[in-house]
C-alpha positions as CSV (number, residue, x, y, z in Angstrom):
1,X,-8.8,14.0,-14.7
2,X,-12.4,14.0,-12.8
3,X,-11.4,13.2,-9.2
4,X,-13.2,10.3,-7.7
5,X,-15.4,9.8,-4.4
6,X,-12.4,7.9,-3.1
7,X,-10.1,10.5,-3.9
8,X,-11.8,13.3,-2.4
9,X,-12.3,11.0,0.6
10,X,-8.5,10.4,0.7
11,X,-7.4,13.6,-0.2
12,X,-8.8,15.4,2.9
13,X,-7.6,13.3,5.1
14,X,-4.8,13.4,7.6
15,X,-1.2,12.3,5.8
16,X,0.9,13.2,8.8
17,X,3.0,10.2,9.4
18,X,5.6,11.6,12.2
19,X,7.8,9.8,14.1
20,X,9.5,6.3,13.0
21,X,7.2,6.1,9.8
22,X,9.5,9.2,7.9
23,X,12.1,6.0,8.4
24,X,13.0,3.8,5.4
25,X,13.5,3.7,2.0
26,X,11.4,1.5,0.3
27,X,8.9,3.8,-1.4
28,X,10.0,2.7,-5.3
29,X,7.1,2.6,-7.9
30,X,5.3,-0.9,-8.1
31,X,3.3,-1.5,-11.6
32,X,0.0,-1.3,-10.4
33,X,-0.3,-5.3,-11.9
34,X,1.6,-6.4,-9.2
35,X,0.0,-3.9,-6.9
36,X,-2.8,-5.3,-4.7
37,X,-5.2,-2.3,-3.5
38,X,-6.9,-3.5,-0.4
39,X,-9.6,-1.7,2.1
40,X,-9.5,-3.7,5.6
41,X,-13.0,-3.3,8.1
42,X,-11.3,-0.4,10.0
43,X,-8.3,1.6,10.5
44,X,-4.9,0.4,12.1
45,X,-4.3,2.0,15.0
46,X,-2.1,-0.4,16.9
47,X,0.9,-2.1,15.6
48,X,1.6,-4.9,18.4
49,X,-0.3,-8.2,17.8
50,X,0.6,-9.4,21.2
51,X,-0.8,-6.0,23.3
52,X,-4.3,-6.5,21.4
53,X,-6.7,-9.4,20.6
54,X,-7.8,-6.9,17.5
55,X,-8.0,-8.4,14.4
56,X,-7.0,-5.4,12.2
57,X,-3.9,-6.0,14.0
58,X,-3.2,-9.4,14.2
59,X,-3.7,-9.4,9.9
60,X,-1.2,-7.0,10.0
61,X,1.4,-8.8,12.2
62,X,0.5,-11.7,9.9
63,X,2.3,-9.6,7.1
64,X,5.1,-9.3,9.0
65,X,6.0,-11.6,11.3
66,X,6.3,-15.2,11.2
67,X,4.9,-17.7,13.6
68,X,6.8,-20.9,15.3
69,X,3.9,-22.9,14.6
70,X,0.6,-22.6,12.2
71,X,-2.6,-24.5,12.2
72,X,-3.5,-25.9,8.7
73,X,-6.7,-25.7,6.9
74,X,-8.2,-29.0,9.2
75,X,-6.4,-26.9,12.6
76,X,-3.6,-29.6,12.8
77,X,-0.3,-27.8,14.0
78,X,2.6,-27.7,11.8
79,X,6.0,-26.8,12.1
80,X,6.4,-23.2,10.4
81,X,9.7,-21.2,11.7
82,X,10.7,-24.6,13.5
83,X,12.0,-27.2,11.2
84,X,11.8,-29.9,13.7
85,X,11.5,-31.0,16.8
86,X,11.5,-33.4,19.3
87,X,10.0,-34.5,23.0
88,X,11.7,-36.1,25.6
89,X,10.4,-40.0,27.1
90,X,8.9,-38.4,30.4
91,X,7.3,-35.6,28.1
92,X,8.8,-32.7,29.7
93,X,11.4,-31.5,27.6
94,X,10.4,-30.4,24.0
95,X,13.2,-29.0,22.0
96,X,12.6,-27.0,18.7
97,X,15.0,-26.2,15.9
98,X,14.5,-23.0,13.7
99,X,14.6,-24.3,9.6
100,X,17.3,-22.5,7.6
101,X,16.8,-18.9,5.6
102,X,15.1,-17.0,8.7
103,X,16.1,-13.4,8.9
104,X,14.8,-10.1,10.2
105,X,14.0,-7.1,7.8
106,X,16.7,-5.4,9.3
107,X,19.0,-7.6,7.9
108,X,19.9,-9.7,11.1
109,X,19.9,-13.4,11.7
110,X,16.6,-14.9,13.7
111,X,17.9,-16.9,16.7
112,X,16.5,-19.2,19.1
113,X,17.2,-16.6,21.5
114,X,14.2,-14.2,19.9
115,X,11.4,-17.2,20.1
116,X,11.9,-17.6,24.0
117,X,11.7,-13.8,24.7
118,X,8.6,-13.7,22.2
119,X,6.7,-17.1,24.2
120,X,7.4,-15.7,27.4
121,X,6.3,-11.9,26.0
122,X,3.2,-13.6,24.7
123,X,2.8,-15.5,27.7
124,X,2.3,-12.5,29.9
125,X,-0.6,-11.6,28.4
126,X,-2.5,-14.1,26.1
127,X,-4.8,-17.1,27.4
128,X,-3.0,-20.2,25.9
129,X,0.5,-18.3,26.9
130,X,-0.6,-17.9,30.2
131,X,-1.2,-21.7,30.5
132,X,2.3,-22.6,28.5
133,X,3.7,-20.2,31.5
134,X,1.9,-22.1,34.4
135,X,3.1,-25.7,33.2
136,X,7.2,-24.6,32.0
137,X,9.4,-25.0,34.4
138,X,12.0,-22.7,32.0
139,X,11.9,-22.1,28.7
140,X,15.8,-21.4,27.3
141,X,18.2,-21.2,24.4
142,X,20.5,-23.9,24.0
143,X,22.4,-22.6,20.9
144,X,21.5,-19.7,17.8
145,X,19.0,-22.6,16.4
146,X,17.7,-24.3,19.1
147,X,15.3,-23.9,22.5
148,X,13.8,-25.7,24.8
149,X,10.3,-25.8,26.8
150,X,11.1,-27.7,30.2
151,X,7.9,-28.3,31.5
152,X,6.6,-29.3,35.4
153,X,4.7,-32.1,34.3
154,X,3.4,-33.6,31.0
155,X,0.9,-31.3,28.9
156,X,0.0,-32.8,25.6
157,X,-1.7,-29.7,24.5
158,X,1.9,-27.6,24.1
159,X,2.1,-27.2,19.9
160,X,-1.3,-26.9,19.8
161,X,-1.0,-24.4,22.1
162,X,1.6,-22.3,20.3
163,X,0.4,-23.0,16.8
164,X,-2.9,-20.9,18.1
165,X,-5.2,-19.2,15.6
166,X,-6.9,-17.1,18.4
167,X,-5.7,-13.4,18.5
168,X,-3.2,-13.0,20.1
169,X,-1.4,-15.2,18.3
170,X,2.2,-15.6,18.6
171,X,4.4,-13.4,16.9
172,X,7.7,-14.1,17.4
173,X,9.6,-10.7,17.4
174,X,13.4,-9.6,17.8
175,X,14.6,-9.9,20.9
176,X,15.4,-6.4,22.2
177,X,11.4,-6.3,21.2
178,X,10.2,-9.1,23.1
179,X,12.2,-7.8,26.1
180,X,9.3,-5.4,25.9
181,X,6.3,-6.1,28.8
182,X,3.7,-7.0,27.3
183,X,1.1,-4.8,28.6
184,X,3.8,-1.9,26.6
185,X,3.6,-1.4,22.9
186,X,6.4,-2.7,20.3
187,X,6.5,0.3,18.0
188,X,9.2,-1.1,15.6
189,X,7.9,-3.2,12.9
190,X,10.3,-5.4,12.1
191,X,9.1,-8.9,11.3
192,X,10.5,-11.8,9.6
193,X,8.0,-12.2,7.3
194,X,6.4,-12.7,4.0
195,X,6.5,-9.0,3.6
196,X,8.3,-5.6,4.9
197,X,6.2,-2.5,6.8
198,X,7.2,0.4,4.2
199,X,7.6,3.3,6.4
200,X,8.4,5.8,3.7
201,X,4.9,5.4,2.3
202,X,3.3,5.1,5.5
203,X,0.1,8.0,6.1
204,X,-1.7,7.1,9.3
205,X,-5.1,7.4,8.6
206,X,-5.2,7.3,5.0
207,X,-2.9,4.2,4.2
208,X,-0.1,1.4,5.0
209,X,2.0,-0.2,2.6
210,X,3.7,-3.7,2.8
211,X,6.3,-4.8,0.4
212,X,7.2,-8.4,-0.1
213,X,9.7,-9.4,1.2
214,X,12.7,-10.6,-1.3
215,X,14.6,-12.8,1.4
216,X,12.0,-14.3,2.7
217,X,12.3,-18.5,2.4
218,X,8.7,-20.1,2.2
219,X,8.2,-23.8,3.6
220,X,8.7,-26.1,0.6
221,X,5.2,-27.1,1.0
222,X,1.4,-25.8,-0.3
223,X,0.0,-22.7,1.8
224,X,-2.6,-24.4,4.1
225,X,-4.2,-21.9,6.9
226,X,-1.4,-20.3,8.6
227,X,1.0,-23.5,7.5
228,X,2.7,-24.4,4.6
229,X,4.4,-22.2,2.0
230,X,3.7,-18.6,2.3
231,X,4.5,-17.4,-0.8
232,X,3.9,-14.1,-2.2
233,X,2.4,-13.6,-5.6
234,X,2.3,-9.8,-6.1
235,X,4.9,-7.1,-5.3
236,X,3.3,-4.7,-2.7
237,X,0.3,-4.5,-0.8
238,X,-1.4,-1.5,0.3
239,X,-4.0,-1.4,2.8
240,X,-6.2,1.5,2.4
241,X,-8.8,3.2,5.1
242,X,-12.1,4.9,3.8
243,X,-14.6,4.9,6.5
244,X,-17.7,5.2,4.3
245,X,-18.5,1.5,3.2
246,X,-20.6,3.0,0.4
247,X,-17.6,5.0,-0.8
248,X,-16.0,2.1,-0.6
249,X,-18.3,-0.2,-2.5
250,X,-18.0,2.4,-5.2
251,X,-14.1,2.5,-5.5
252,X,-14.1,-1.5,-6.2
253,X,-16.7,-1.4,-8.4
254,X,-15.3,0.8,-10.6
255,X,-11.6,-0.8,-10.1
256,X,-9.6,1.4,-7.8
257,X,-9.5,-1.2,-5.5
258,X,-9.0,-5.2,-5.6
259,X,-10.8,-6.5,-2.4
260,X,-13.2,-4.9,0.2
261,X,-13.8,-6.0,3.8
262,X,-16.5,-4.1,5.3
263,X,-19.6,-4.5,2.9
264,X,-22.7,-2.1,3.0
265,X,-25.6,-5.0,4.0
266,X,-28.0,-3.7,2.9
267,X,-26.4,-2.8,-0.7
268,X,-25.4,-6.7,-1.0
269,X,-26.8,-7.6,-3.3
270,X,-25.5,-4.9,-5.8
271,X,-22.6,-6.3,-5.6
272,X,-23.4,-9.8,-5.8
273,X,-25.2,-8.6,-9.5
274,X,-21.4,-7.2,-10.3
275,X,-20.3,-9.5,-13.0
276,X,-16.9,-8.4,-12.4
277,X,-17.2,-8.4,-8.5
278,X,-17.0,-12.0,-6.1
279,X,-18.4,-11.5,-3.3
280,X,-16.8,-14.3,-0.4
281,X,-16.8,-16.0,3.1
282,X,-13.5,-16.4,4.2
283,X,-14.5,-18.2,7.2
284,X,-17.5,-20.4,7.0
285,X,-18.0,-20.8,10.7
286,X,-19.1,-17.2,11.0
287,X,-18.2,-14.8,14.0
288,X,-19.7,-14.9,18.1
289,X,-20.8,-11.0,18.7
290,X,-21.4,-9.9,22.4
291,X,-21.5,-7.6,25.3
292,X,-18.0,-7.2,27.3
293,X,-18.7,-5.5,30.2
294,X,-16.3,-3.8,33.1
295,X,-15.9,-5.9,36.1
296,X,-14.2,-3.4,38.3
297,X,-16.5,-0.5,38.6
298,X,-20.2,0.0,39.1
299,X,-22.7,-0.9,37.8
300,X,-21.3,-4.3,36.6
301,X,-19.2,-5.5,39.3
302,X,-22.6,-6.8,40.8
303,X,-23.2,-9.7,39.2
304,X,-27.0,-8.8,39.5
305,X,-26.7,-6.1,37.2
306,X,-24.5,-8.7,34.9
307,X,-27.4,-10.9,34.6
308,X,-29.8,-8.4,34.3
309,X,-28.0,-8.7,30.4
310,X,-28.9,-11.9,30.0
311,X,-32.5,-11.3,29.9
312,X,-32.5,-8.0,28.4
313,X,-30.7,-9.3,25.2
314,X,-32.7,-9.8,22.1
315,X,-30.6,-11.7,19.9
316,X,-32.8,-11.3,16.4
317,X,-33.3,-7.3,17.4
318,X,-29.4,-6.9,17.6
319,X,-28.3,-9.2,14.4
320,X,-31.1,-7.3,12.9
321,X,-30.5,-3.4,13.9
322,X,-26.2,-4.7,13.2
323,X,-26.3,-7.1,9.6
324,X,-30.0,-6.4,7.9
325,X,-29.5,-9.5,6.2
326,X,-31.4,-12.6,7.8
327,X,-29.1,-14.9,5.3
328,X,-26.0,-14.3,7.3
329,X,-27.4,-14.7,11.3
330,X,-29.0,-16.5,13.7
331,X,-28.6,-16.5,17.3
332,X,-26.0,-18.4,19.4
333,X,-26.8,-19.7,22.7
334,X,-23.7,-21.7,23.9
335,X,-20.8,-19.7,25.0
336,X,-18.6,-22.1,23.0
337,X,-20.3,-21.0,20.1
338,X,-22.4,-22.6,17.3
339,X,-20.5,-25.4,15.6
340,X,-17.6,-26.9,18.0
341,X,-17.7,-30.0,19.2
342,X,-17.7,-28.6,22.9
343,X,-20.9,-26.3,22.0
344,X,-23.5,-27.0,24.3
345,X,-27.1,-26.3,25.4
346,X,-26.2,-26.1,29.5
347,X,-28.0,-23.4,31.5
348,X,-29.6,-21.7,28.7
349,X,-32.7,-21.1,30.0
350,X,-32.4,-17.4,30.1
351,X,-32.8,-17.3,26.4
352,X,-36.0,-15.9,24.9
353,X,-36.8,-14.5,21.4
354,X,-37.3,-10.4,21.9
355,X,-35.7,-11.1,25.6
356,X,-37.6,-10.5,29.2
357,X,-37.6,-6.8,29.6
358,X,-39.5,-6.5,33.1
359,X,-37.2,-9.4,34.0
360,X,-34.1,-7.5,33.5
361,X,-35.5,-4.3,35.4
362,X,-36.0,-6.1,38.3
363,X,-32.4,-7.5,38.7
364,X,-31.1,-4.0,37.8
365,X,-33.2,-3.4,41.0
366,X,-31.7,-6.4,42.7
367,X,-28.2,-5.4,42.2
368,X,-29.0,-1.9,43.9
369,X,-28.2,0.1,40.8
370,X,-28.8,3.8,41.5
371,X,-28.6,6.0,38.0
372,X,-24.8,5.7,37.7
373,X,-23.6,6.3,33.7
374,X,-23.4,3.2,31.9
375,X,-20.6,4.2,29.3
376,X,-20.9,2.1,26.2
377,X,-17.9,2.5,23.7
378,X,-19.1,3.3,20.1
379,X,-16.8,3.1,17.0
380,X,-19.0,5.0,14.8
381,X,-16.5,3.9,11.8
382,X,-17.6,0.2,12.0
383,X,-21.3,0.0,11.2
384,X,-22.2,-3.1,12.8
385,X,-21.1,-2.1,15.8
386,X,-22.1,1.5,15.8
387,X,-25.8,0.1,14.9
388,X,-25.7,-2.4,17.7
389,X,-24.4,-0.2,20.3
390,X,-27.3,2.2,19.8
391,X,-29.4,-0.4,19.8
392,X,-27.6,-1.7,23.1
393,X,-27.9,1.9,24.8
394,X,-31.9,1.9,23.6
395,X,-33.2,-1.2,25.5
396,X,-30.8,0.0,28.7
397,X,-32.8,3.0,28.9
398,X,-36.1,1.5,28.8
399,X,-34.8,-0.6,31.5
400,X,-34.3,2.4,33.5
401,X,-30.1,2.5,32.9
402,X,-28.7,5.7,32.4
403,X,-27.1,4.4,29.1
404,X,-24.6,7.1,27.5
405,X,-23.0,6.1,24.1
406,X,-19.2,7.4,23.5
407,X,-18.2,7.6,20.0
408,X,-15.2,7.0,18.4
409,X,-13.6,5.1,16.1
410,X,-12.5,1.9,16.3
411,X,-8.6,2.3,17.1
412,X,-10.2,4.7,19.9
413,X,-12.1,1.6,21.2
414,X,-9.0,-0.5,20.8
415,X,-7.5,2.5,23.0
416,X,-9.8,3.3,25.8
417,X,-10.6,-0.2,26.6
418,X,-7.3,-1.1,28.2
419,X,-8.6,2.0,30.8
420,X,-9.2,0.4,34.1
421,X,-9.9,3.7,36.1
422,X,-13.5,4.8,36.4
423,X,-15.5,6.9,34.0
424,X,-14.5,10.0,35.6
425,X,-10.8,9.0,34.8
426,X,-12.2,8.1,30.8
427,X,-12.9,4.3,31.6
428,X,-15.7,2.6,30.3
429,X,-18.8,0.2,31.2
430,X,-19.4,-2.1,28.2
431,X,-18.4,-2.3,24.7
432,X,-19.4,-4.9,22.0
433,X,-17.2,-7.0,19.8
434,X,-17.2,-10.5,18.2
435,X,-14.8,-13.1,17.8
436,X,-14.6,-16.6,15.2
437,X,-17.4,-18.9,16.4
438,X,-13.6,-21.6,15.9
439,X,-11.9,-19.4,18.7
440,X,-14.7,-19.3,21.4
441,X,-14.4,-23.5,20.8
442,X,-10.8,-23.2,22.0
443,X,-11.4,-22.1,26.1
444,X,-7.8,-23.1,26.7
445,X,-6.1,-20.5,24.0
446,X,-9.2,-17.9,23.5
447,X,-8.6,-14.6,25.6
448,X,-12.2,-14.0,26.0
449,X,-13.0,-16.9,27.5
450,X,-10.8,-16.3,30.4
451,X,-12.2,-15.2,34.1
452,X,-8.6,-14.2,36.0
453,X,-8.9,-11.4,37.1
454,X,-6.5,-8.5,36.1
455,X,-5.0,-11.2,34.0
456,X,-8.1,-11.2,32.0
457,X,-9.4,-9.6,28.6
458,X,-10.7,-6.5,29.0
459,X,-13.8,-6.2,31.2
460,X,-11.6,-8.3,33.5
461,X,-14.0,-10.8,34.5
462,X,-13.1,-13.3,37.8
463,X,-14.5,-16.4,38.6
464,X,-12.4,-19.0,40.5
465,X,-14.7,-21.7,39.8
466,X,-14.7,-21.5,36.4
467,X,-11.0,-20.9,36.1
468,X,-10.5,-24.3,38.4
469,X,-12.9,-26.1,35.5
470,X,-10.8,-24.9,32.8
471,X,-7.5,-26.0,34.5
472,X,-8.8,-29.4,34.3
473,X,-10.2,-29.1,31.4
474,X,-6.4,-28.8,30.2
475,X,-5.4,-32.3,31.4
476,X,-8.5,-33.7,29.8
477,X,-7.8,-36.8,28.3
478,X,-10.4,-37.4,25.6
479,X,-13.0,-35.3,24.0
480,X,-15.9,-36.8,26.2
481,X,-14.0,-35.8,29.3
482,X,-13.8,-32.4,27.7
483,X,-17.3,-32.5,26.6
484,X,-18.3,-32.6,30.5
485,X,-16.4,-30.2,31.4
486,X,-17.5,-28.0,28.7
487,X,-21.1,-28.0,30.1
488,X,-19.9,-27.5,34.1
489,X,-18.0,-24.7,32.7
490,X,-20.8,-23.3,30.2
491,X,-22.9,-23.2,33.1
492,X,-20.8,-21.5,35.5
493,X,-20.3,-18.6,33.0
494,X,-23.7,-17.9,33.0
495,X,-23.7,-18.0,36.5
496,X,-21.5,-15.2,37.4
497,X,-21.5,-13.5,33.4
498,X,-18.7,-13.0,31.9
499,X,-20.2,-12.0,28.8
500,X,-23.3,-11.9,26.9
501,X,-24.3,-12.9,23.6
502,X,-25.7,-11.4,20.7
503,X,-25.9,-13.6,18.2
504,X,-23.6,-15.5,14.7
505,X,-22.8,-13.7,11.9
506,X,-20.8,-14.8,8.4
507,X,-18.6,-11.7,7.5
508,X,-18.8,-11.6,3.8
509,X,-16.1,-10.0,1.6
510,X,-15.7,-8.6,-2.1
511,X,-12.8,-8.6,-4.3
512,X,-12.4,-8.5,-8.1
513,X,-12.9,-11.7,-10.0
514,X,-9.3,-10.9,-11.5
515,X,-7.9,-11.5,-8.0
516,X,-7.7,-15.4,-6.5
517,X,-6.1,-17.1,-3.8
518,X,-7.4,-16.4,-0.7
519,X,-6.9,-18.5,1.9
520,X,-10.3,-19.6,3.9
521,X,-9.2,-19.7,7.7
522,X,-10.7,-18.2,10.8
523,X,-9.5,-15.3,13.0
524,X,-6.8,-14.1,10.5
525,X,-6.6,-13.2,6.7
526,X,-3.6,-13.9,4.9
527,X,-2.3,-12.4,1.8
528,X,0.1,-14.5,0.6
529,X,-0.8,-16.9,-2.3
530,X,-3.1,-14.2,-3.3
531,X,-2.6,-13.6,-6.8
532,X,-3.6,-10.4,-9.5
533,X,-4.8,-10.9,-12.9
């Protein structure tokens, strides 16, 4: 048999799995009809869905774990591990019940014990959490099915809150996991889940498999966003990693794989020709791309240099060099995105088609920048973002920044940028990402759009001000009230910088037309309900 690109590609890769993944015994042949053959936008690299805001990683702890909460297809929370629940008359004390059938894949019971050590493991580290962790007064078991929140004073935003579809979301975990700090990894993968990690058939590098999960007990209800019923339709799952989106274009076109995630642009409309091929949007809203950049070491811990960005930025030359294709961009000037109710036009006078280039020299002046290297992280295996950090590291130079581009792939990315030491200690000066245009409408639960401190996302952006507009914005009591403060707090941002934009772009994705059932949600993809044939 004539060995195909994908084969070759797969084939010389590394299939050392080491460690925990020789554990298990799961590795029984599936029929390859109830096999879906899936290619995600980059390789998994990280395991925890609570230690990164990654989406690569939060769709896998989507596979695995369940959630107390889940926002439905209009972003209403629903109960989804809790079967009910109830708040006390002064609206401090909200205590949940876990529904029936929950169990670990180990074989173990899910108690109410595990959901207060996963909160308060999420809360460590994740924006909304942080908030839920300011406002409890204790959060506690009282018996194997039921907790309680005890909070300091009424906060109306709680399920919402928890029901979060902005990465990190939260998990719940096992106990002896969520003991874990949350700046440490959780390594096990043991979920309660729709389906089970297969470490047998685990090859970092080449591919992950997930099984469903035969004792799993889906809500008695239709699969709506991350609520409802998540029930599976096909027997195992395996998530495979080719780096070459051509390669990978070619391997679903001829059948050897069901969907596709990261789509050659400029090829698009090859596949869109494909009678046999559907090419999707899973999320309408589209994705925010930006510039994150390090707070806490030269030359962006002047906020000078921060808003030299601002002007620099050419939002058509990036969504240009990064998506070719003029269907699926346009630029975004609010920092709560394009289409949320709280998206705004406050203090966005900066922006300028093809950017202010002598303007941005002279606040690199300004902010007395002297030559230091301006380290830009480049996954080279994601080719939006490899294309728009050489673009990024271009205009920097003929601002006069010593711009040096650091390749990698994207788990190296995920890596290095929890680095807080210098450059000289492998740290980092700016990297570019992008999150759901929904999530940057959510300031109280969206990582990014936090300005803390250490307690921030990476880049580690702090702004007092900001973060005393966004504390009230919590006890806002209508969506006017919000509205205002939306625009005080847009406006601050672009004061001090947190980030910078580079524009909206819809994420397209291919599958075969014999596969159906995705689910259309920001942030994360499911794959339950997804049906073969």
């Amino acid at each position: 048999m004539k060995a195909s690109r994908r084969d070759v590609l797969i084939g010389g890769a590394s299939v050392a799995a080491g460690g925990y993944f020789s554990i298990g015994a799961r590795a029984q042949n599936v029929p390859a009809s109830r096999t879906l053959n899936v290619v995600k936008s980059t390789d998994l690299r990280v395991f925890d869905p609570v230690w990164t805001t990654a989406n690569i990683t939060a769709d896998h702890g989507a596979m695995i774990y369940d959630t107390l909460f889940g926002l439905d297809e209009n972003y209403q929370a629903k109960g989804q591990m809790v079967g009910r629940w109830d708040v006390s008359e002064d609206k401090k004390t909200y205590t949940f019940e876990l529904r029936d059938g929950l169990g670990w894949h180990d074989g173990s019971p899910v108690t109410a014990a595990d959901c207060v050590a996963s909160i308060r493991r999420w809360g460590e580290v994740d924006a909304g959490g942080q908030l839920v962790m300011s406002r409890a007064q204790d959060i506690s078991k009282k018996d194997d099915k039921t907790f309680e929140v005890k909070l300091k004073e009424p906060f109306g935003a709680l399920i919402d809150v928890l029901a979060k579809l902005s990465t990190p979301c939260l998990f719940v975990m096992r106990e002896k996991d969520a003991k874990r700090p949350g700046t440490e990894q959780v390594s096990d993968n043991i979920g309660s889940g729709p389906f089970i990690f297969n470490k047998a058939l685990a090859k970092p590098g080449v591919s992950f498999t997930y099984d469903r999960n035969p004792n799993y007990v889906p809500r008695n209800e239709p699969p709506s966003g991350m609520a409802g019923g998540k029930a599976v339709k096909v027997d195992r799952i395996v998530w495979q990693y080719i780096a070459d989106s051509q390669t990978g274009m070619a391997a679903l076109q001829a059948g050897e794989i069901d969907y596709l995630e990261r789509l050659p642009m400029d090829l698009l409309p090859v596949l869109e020709a494909d009678p046999n091929i559907k090419v999707d949007i899973l999320d309408k809203g589209g994705d925010d791309a930006y510039i994150r950049v390090n707070f806490l070491h030269k030359p962006f811990n002047n906020v000078k240099a921060r808003q030299a960005l601002l002007y620099l930025v050419d939002q058509e030359g990036f969504m240009r060099a990064a998506f070719a294709d003029p269907r699926y961009y346009k630029p975004v000037k609010s920092l709560f995105g394009n289409n949320n109710p709280i998206s705004n036009d406050e203090s966005t006078g900066w922006y300028k088609p093809g950017g202010d280039l002598e303007k941005a020299r002279q606040l690199f002046k300004d902010s007395g920048y002297a030559g230091e290297p301006v380290v830009i992280l480049q996954p080279t295996n994601s080719p939006w973002q490899d294309n728009a950090s050489q673009y990024l590291a271009s205009i920097l130079r003929k601002a006069g920044v010593n711009a040096q581009l650091a390749p990698s792939d994207w788990g190296g990315v995920v890596t290095r940028r929890a680095n807080k030491q210098p450059i000289a200690e492998g740290g980092w000066s700016m990297f570019i990402s992008l999150d759901s245009d929904y999530s940057h409408g959510e300031p109280l639960t969206t990582s990014f759009l936090l300005a803390n401190g250490e307690k921030a996302w990476y880049g580690w952006p702090q702004d007092d001000q900001y973060e005393a507009l966004r504390s009230k914005y919590a006890d806002a009591a209508s969506l006017d009230e919000r509205k205002a403060l939306a625009r005080q707090m847009q406006a601050r941002w672009w004061d001090f910088v947190g980030a910078v934009n580079i524009g909206t772009r819809q994420s397209p994705v291919a599958y075969r037309k014999n596969i159906s059932g995705f689910i259309h949600i920001p942030e994360v993809i499911p794959m339950w309900n997804v049906k073969k044939g």
